[in-house]
C-alpha positions as CSV (number, residue, x, y, z in Angstrom):
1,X,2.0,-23.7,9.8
2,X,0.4,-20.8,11.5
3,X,3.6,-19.2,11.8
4,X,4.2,-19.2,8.1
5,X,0.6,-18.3,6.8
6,X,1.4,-15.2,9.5
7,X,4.3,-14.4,7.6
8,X,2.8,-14.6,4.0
9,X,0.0,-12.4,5.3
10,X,2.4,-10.0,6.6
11,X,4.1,-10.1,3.4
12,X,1.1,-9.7,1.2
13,X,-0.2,-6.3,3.6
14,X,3.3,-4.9,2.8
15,X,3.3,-5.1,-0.7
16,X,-0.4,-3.8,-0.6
17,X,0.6,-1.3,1.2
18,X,3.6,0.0,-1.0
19,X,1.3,-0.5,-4.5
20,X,-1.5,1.8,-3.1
21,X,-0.8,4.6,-3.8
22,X,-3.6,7.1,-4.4
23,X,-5.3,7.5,-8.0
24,X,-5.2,11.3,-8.2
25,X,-1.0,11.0,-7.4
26,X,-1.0,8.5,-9.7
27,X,-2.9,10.3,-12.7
28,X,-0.2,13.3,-11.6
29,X,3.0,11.7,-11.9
30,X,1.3,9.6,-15.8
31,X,0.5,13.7,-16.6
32,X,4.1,14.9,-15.8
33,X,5.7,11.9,-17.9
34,X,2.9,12.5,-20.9
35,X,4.1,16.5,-20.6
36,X,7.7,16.1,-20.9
37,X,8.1,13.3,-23.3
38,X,8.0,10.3,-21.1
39,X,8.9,7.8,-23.6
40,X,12.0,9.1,-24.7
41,X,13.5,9.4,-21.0
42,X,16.9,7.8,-20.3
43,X,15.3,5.6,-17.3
44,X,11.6,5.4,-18.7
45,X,8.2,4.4,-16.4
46,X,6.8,1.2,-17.0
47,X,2.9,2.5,-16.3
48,X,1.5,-1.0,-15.8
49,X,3.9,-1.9,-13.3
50,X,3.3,-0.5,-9.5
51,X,4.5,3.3,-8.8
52,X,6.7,2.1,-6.2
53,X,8.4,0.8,-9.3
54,X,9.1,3.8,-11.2
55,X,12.2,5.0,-11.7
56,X,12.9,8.3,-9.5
57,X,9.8,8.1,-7.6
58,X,10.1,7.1,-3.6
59,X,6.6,5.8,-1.8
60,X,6.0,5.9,1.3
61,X,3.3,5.1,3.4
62,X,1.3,4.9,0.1
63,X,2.7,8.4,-0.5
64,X,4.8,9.6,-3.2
65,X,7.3,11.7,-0.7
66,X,9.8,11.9,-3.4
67,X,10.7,12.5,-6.9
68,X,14.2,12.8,-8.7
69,X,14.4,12.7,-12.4
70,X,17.4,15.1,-12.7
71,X,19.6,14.5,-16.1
72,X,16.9,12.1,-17.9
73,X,16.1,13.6,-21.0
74,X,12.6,15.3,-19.9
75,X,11.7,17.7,-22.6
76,X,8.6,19.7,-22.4
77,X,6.7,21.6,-19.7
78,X,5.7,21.3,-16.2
79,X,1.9,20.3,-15.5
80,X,-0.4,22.3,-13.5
81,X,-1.4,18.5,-12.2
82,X,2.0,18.4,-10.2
83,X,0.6,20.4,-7.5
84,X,-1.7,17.2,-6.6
85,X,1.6,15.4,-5.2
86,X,0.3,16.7,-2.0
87,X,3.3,14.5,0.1
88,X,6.0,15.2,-2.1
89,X,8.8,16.4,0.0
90,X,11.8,16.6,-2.5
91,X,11.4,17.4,-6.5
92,X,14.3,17.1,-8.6
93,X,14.1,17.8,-12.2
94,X,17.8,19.5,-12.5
95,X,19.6,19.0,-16.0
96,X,16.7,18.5,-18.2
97,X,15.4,20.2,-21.1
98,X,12.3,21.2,-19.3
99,X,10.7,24.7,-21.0
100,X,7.8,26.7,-20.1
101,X,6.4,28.5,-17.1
102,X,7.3,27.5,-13.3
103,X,3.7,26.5,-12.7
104,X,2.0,28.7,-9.5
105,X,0.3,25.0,-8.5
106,X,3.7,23.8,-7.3
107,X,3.3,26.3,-4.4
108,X,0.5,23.4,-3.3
109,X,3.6,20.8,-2.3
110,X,3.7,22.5,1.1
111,X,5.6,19.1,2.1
112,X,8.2,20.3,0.2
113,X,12.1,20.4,2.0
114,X,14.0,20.4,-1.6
115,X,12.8,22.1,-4.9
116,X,15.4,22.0,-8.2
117,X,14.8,23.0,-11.2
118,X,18.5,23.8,-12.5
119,X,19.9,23.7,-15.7
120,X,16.8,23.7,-17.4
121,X,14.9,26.3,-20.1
122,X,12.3,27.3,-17.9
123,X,11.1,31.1,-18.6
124,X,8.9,33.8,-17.3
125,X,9.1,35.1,-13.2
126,X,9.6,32.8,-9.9
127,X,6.3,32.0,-8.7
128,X,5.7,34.3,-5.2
129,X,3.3,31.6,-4.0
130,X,7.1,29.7,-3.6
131,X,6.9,31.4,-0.6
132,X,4.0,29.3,0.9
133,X,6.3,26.4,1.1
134,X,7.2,26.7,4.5
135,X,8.8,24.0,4.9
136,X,11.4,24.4,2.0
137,X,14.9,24.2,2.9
138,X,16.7,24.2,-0.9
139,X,15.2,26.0,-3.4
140,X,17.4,25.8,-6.8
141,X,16.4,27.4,-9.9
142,X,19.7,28.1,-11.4
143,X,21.2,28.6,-16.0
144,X,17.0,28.6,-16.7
145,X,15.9,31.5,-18.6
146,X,13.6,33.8,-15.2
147,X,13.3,36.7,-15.7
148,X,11.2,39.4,-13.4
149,X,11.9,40.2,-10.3
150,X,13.2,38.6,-6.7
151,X,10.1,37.7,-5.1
152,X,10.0,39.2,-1.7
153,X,7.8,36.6,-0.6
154,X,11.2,34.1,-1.1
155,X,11.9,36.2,2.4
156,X,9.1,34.2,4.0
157,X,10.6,31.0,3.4
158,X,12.0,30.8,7.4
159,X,13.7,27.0,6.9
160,X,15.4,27.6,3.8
161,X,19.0,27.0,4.1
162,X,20.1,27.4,0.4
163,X,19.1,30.0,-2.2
164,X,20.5,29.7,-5.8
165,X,18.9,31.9,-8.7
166,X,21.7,32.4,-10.5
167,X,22.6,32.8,-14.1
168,X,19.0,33.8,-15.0
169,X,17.2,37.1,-16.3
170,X,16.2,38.6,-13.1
171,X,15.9,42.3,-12.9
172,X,15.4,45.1,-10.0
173,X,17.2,44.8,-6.7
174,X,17.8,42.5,-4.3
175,X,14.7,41.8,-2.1
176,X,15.8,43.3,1.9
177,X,13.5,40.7,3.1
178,X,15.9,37.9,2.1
179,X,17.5,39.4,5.7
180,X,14.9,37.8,7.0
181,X,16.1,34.2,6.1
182,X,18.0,33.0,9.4
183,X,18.8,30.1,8.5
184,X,20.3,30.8,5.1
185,X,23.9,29.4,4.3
186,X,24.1,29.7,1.0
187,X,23.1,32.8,-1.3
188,X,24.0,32.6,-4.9
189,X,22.4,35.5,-7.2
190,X,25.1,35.2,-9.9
191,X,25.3,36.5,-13.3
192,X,21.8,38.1,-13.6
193,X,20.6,41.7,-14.0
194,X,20.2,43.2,-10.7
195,X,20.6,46.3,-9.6
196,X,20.9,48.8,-6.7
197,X,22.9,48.5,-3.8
198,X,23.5,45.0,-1.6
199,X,20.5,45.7,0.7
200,X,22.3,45.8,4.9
201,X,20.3,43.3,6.2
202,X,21.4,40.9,4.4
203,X,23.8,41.5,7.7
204,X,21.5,38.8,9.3
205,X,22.3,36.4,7.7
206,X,24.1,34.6,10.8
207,X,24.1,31.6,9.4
208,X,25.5,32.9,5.9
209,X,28.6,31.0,4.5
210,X,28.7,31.7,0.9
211,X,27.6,34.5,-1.0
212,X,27.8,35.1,-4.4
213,X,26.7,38.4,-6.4
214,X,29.1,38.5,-9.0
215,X,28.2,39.4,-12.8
216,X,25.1,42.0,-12.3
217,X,25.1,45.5,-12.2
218,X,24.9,46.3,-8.3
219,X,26.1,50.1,-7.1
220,X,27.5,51.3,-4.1
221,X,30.1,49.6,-1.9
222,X,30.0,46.6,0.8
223,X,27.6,46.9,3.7
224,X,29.4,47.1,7.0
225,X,26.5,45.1,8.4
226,X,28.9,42.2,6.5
227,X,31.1,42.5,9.5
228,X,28.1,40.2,11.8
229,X,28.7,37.4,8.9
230,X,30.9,35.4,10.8
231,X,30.3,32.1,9.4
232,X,31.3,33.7,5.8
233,X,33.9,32.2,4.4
234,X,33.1,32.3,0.1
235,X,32.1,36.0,-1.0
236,X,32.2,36.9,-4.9
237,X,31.2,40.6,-5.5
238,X,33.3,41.2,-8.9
239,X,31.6,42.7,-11.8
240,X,29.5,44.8,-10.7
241,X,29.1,48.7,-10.6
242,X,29.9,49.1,-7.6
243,X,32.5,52.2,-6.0
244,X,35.7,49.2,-5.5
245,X,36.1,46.2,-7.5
246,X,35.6,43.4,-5.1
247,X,37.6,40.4,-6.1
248,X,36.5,36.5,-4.6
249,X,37.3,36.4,-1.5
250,X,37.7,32.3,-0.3
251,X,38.8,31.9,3.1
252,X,38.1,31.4,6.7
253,X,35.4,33.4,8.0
254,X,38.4,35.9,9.8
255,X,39.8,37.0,6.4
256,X,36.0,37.8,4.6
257,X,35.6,39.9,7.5
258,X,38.7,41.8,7.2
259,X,38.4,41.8,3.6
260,X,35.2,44.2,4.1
261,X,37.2,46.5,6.4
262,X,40.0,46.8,4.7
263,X,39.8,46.8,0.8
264,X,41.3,49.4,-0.5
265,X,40.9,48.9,-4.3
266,X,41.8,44.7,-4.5
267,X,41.7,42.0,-2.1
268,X,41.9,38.8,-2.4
269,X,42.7,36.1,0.1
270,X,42.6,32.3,-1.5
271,X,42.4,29.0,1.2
272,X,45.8,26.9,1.2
């Protein structure tokens, strides 16, 4: 008898423990679905059921560490209130219809590992307070509508393993302090407005494996600096401005290499 009264305590601390999650995350996550239509989402939120409940939302430790609602219909714009998911440590809200400003509070979710936002009809510049999140290791803003330019606070984000701003409205050059990003594998800048050269250090990049910087209107030529990319093995330069028309180059990390050294006007290499 003890043994089972035990177990039906144990039980009913669990479930406590799940439910309880704080008022003000709560109150954040009811704002977010009130902003962006919550009632006509694909996979809706019952809000008198328990958070834990919700579809898309992950608790933990009566924390809200996670939050995916990519590709379910959210229409609208992103509350200021979102910054008060203090534990969040992915945000997915990819393939929505989501409009408005990137709000500078989201630079508060300094839990954050994972931040996308693709394929959405957000406007106006990329928060530089992005760059407090520390922590961030994909940041994916990708087909919104940004405009501005680079922040070269992005440059500060020392985890971040993927960057992809592309097919946007940015304008000016590309930020050298994105060399700084050493553990960056993925760099996708595609079909915006930049301009100006390819800045050398993004010859640091050790770590680089694709790079893409096709469809903007950079000058100049490749950066030797290229040659210390030895992990590269997905580079797309074309259409540009720049002195040689730099087809894709997909490969092992051996042909990108010789591909900067040797380009005379074309070069392409495809994988078998």
């Amino acid at each position: 008898m003890k043994t089972i009264t035990l177990t039906l305590f144990c039980l009913f601390v669990s479930v406590i423990s799940i439910a309880n999650v704080s008022t003000q995350e709560k109150e954040a996550l009811v704002s977010l679905y009130h902003a962006t239509q919550g009632e006509q989402w694909k996979n809706t939120w019952n809000l008198s059921e328990p958070v834990h409940t919700w579809y898309g939302v992950t608790v933990e430790d009566n924390k809200v560490v996670g939050l995916d609602l990519q590709y379910n219909n959210l229409v609208g714009t992103l509350p200021q209130s979102i910054g008060e998911l203090h534990y969040l440590q992915t945000l997915n809200l990819g393939f929505n219809t989501i409009s408005g400003t990137i709000p500078a509070a989201i630079a508060e979710l300094t839990q954050l590992t994972s931040l996308e936002l693709f394929l959405n009809k957000l406007h106006g510049s990329i928060p530089s307070e992005i760059g407090n999140l520390k922590q961030l290791k994909k940041l994916s803003l990708f087909s919104n509508a940004l405009s501005g330019t680079i922040p070269t606070r992005l440059g500060e984000l020392s985890a971040l393993e993927e960057l992809e701003l592309g097919s946007n409205l940015l304008t000016g050059s590309i930020p050298f302090e994105l060399g700084a990003l050493s553990n960056l594998k993925m760099l996708s800048l595609i079909d915006n407005q930049l301009t100006g050269h390819i800045p050398a250090e993004l010859g640091d990049l050790v770590h680089l494996e694709v790079l893409v910087l096709s469809d903007n209107k950079l000058v100049g030529h490749l950066p030797l600096a290229f040659n210390s990319l030895t992990n590269l093995h997905t580079m797309m330069v074309s259409d540009n401005n720049m002195n040689r028309e730099y087809i894709t180059v997909v490969g092992n990390p051996t042909d990108v290499s010789k591909s900067i050294l040797n380009i005379e006007d074309t070069y392409v290499v495809e994988r078998d």
